[in-house]
PADO-366248 format. One record per residue (C-alpha): x, y, z; residue in three letters. Coordinates in nm, 2 decimals. Each point is the difference from the previous one (the first is absolute). Layout:
PADO-366248
       x       y       z  kolba
       X       Y       Z    ALA
...
END
This chain:
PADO-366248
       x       y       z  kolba
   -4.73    1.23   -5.74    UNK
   -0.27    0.23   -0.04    UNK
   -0.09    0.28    0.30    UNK
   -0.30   -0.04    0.13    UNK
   -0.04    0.39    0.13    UNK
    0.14    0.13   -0.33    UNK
   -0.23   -0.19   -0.18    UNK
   -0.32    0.08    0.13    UNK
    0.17    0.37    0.00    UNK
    0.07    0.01   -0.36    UNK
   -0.41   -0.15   -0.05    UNK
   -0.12    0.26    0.20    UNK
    0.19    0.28   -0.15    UNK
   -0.10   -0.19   -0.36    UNK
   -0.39    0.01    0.12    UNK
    0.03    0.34    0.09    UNK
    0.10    0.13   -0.32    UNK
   -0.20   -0.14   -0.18    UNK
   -0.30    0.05    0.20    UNK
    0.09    0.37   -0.05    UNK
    0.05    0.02   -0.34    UNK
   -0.26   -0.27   -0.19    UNK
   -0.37   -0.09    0.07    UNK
   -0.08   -0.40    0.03    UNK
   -0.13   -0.15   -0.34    UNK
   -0.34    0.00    0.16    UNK
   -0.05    0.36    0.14    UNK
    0.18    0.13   -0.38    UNK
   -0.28   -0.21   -0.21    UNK
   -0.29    0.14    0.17    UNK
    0.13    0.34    0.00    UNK
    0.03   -0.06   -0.35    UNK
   -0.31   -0.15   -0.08    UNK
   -0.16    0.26    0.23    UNK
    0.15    0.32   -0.25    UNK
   -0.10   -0.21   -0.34    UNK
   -0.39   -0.11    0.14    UNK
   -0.02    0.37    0.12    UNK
   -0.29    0.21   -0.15    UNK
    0.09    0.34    0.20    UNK
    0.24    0.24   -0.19    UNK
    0.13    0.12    0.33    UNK
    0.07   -0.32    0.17    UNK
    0.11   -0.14   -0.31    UNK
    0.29    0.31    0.03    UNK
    0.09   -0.08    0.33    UNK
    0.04   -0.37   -0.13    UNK
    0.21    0.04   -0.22    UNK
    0.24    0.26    0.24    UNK
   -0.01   -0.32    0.24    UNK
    0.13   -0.24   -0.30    UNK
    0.25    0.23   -0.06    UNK
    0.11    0.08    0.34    UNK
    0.03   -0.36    0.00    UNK
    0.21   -0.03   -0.29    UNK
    0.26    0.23    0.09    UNK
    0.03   -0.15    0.32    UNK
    0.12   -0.37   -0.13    UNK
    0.28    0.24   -0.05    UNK
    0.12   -0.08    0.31    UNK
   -0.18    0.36    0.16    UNK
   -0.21   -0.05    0.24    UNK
   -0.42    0.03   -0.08    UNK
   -0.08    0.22    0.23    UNK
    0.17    0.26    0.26    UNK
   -0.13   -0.15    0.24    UNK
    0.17   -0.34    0.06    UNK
   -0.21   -0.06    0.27    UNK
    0.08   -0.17    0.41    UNK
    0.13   -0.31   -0.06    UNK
   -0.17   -0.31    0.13    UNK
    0.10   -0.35   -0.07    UNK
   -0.21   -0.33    0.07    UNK
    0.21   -0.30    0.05    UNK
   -0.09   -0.33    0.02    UNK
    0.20   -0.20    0.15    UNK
    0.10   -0.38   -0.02    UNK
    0.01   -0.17    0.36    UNK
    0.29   -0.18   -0.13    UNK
    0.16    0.36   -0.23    UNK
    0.38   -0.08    0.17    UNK
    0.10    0.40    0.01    UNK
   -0.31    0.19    0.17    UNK
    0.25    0.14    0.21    UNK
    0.17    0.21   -0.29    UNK
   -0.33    0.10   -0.20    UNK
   -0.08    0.36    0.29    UNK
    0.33    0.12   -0.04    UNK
    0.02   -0.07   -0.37    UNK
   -0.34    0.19   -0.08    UNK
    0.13    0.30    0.16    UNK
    0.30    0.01   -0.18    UNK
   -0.13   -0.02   -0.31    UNK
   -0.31    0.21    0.05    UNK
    0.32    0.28    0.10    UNK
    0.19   -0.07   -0.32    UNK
   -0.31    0.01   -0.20    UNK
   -0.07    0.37    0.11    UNK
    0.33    0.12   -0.09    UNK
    0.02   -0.20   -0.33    UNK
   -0.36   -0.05   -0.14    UNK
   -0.02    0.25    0.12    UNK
   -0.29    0.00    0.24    UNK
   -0.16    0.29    0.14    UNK
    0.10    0.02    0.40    UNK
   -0.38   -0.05    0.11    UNK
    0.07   -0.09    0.37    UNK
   -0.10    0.29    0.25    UNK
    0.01    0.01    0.37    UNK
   -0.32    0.09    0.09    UNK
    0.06    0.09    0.37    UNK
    0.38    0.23   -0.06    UNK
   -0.09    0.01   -0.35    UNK
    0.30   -0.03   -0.25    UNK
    0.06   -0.25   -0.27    UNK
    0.26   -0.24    0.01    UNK
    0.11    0.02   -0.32    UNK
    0.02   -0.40   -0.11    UNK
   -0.34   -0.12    0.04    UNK
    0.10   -0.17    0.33    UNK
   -0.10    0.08    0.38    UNK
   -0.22   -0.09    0.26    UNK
   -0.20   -0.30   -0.15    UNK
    0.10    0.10   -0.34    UNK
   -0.04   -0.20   -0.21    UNK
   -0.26   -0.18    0.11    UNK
    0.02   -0.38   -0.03    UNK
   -0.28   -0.21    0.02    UNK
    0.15   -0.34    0.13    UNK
   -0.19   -0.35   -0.05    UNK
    0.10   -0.34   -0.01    UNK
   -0.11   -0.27   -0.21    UNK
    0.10   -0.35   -0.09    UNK
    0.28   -0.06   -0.19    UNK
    0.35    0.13   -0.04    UNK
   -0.02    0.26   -0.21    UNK
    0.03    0.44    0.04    UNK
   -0.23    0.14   -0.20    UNK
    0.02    0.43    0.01    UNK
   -0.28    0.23   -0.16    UNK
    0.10    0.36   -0.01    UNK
   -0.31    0.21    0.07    UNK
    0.10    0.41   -0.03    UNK
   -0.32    0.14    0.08    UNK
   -0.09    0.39   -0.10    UNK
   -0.09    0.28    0.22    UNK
   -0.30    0.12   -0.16    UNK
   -0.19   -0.37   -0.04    UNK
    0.09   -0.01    0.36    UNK
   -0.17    0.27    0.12    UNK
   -0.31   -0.10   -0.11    UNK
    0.00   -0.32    0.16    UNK
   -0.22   -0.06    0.25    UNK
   -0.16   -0.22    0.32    UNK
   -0.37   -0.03    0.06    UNK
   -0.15   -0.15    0.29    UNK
   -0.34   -0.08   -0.13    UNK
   -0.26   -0.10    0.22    UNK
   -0.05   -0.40   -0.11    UNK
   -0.43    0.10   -0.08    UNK
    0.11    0.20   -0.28    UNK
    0.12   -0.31   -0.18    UNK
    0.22   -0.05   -0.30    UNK
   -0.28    0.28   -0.17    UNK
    0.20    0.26    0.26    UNK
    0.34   -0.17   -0.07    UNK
   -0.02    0.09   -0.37    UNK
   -0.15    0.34    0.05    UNK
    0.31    0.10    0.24    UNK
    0.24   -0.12   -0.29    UNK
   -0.19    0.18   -0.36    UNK
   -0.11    0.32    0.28    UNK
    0.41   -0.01    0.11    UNK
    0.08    0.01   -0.42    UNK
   -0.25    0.28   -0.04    UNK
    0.12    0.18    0.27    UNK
    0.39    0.03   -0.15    UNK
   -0.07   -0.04   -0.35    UNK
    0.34    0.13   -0.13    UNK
    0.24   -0.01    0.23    UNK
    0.11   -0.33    0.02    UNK
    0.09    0.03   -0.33    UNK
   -0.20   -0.24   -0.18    UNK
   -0.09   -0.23   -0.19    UNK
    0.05   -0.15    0.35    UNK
    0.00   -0.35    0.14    UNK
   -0.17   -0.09    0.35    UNK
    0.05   -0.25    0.22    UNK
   -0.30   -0.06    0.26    UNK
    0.06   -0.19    0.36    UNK
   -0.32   -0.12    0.16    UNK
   -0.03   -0.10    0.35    UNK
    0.28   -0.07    0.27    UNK
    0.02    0.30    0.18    UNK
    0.16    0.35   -0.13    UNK
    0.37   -0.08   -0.04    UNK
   -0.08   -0.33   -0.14    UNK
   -0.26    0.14   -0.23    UNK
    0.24    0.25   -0.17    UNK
    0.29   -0.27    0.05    UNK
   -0.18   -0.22   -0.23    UNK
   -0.11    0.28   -0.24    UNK
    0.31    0.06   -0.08    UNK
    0.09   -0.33   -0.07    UNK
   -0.23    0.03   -0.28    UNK
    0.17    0.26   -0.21    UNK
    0.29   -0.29   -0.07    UNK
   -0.27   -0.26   -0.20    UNK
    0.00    0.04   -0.37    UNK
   -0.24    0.14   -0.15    UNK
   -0.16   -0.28   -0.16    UNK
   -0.02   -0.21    0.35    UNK
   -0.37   -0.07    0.10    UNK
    0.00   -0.07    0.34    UNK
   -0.12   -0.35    0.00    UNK
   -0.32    0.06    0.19    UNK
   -0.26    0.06   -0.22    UNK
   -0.22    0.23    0.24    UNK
    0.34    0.18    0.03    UNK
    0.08    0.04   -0.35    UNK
   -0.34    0.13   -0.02    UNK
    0.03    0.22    0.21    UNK
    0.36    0.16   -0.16    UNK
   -0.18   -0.01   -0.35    UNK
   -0.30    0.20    0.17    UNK
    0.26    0.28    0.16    UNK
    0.22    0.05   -0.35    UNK
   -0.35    0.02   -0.17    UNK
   -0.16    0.26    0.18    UNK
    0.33    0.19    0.07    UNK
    0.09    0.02   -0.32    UNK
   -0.36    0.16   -0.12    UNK
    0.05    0.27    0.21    UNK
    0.22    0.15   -0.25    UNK
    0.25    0.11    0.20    UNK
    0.25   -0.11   -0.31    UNK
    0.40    0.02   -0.04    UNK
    0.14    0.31    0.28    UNK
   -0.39    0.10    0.13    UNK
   -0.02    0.12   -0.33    UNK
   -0.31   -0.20   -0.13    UNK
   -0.02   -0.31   -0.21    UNK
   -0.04   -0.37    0.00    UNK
    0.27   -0.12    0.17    UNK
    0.01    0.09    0.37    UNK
    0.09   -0.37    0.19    UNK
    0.29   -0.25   -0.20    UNK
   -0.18   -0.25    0.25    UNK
   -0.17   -0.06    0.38    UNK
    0.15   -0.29    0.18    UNK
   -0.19   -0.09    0.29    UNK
    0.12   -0.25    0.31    UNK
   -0.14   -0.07    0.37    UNK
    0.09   -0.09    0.32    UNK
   -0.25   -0.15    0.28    UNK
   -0.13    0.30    0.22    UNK
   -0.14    0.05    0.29    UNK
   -0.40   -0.03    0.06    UNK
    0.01    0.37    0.09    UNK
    0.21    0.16   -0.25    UNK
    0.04    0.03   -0.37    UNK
    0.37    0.11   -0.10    UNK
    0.01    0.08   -0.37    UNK
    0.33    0.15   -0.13    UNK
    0.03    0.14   -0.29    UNK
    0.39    0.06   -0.19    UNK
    0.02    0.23   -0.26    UNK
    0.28   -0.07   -0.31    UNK
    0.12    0.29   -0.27    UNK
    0.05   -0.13   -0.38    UNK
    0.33   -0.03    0.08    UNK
   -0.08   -0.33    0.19    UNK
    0.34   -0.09    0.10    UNK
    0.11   -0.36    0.08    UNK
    0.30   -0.21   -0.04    UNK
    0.05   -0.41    0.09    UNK
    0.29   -0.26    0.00    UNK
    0.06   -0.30    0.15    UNK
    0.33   -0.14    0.16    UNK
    0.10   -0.33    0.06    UNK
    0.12   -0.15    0.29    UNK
    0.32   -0.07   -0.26    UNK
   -0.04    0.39   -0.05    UNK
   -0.10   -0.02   -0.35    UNK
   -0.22    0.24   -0.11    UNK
   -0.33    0.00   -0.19    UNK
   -0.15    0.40   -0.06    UNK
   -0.42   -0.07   -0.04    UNK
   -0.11    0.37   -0.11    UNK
    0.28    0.11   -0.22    UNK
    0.17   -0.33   -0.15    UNK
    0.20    0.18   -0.30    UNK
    0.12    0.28    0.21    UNK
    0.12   -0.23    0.29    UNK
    0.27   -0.21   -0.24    UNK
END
C-alpha cells in the first residue's frame, strides 16, 4: 500500500526540481520565437544568452541563482482522503529540495533577521489553500524571484479614472523599472476587490499559459492592448532595448467596491517558473507541466 505523505512528498520534491531547472513548453517557445522574430542586435544577444542559460540548466542546474520564495497553490478535492498529510509533506520536501536541488536558502526573518537555511519558517512556504469538487490533489509549484517581486505593485485608483487610468498605472509601472525585473517579463493584472485581493488575483495570473485568452472578450482586449503598447516601448530583453519586453499580460477582476478601484499589478522574470501534478485519491500521479521529466 502506497503512503499517502511520502507520495505527495516525493511530487513535491519532483515539482520542485524541475520547476528549478526547466521552463514550461509554453514560456521556452516564446522565448524562442521572441530571439528568432527579433530585429535588435542587442536584444537578439541577450536572447540567445537566455536560450543558453536555459540549456544548460535541463542539466539538472538550476536557471537562475535565485530560486526564488517558494509558494504553492493547491487545489484541493472536498473528497482528496489525505489533506491532513499534504502541510507537513510540503515542508519536507521544500527542506530536502534546498539541500539537494539545491535551492538557494531565500527565507529571511525580517524582524531578528537571519535565514533559516531550508527555505522554511514562519509562513514559509506559502500555501494557497482552495477546495473544489472532486477528489483529487492537484499541487503547482510557484518559486517566485526577488527582483520581479520588487517591482510589483498595489494601486488604489480612484474609480473616475476608469480602465484609461488602470492601464496607465500598469505600461507607467513597466517604464518606471524597465530592466530590473529582468525581462522579457510576464504580468499578471488584478482589477477590483480591494488591495490584498487585487494583488492575490494578479498573481494568480502568472500560472495561465501563455496562449490562454481570458474568455471575456473586453478582457482579452484589454491584455492584447497592455502587451501591445508595452512592448513598443522598447524596453527589450534586460532594459537593454528591443522588441520583446512582455511574453504576455493576463488580466482578471474581482467585484469592488463603489468607492475604490484596486488594481494589482505582479511582475514575472523570463525565468517564469511553474510546476503542476495531479494525485489521485488512489495516489497515482499525473505531472501537467513537465510530463517526460516526471516518469
Amino acid at each position: 500500500m502506497k503512503d499517502p505523505y511520502q507520495v505527495i512528498h516525493d511530487t513535491t520534491f519532483r515539482l520542485l526540481k524541475m520547476a528549478a531547472t526547466k521552463l514550461p513548453d509554453d514560456v521556452e517557445a516564446a522565448l524562442r520565437a521572441a530571439h528568432d522574430n527579433e530585429t535588435d542586435a542587442n536584444a537578439k544577444t541577450q536572447l540567445a544568452a537566455i536560450l543558453e542559460n536555459i540549456d544548460i540548466a535541463v542539466t539538472g542546474i538550476p536557471m537562475c541563482q535565485d530560486t526564488g520564495i517558494l509558494i504553492f497553490y493547491l487545489n484541493v478535492g472536498e473528497k482528496f482522503p489525505f489533506i491532513g498529510e499534504i502541510k507537513g509533506a510540503l515542508e519536507k520536501a521544500t527542506r530536502k529540495a534546498t539541500a539537494e536541488v539545491p535551492l538557494r536558502p531565500n527565507a529571511v526573518n525580517p524582524i531578528v533577521g537571519g535565514n533559516s537555511g531550508d527555505n522554511t519558517g514562519k509562513k514559509i512556504p506559502w500555501i494557497n489553500w482552495e477546495v473544489v469538487p472532486g477528489d483529487t490533489l492537484e499541487i503547482t509549484v510557484f518559486p517566485k524571484g526577488g527582483g520581479s517581486e520588487n517591482v510589483s505593485i498595489v494601486g488604489m485608483l480612484k474609480p473616475g479614472v476608469g480602465l484609461t487610468g488602470v492601464k496607465k498605472l500598469i505600461v507607467d509601472n513597466a517604464m518606471s523599472y524597465m530592466g530590473k525585473a529582468c525581462s522579457p517579463n510576464i504580468i499578471g493584472v488584478g482589477i477590483g476587490g480591494g488591495a490584498d485581493i487585487a494583488i492575490k488575483i494578479a498573481k494568480q495570473q502568472l500560472q495561465r499559459p501563455l496562449d490562454d485568452k481570458h474568455p471575456e472578450p473586453e478582457v482579452a482586449k484589454i491584455e492584447e492592448e497592455l502587451m501591445d503598447a508595452i512592448n513598443a516601448t522598447g524596453i527589450g530583453p534586460m532594459g537593454l532595448g528591443g522588441e520583446t519586453t512582455v511574453l504576455a499580460v493576463k488580466v482578471e477582476y474581482a467585484m469592488r467596491h463603489p468607492a475604490s478601484l484596486p488594481v494589482g499589478v505582479a511582475v514575472q522574470c523570463w525565468a517564469a517558473r511553474r510546476s503542476k501534478a495531479i494525485i489521485s485519491k488512489d495516489l497515482e500521479v499525473t505531472y501537467m507541466t513537465h510530463p517526460l521529466e516526471g516518469k
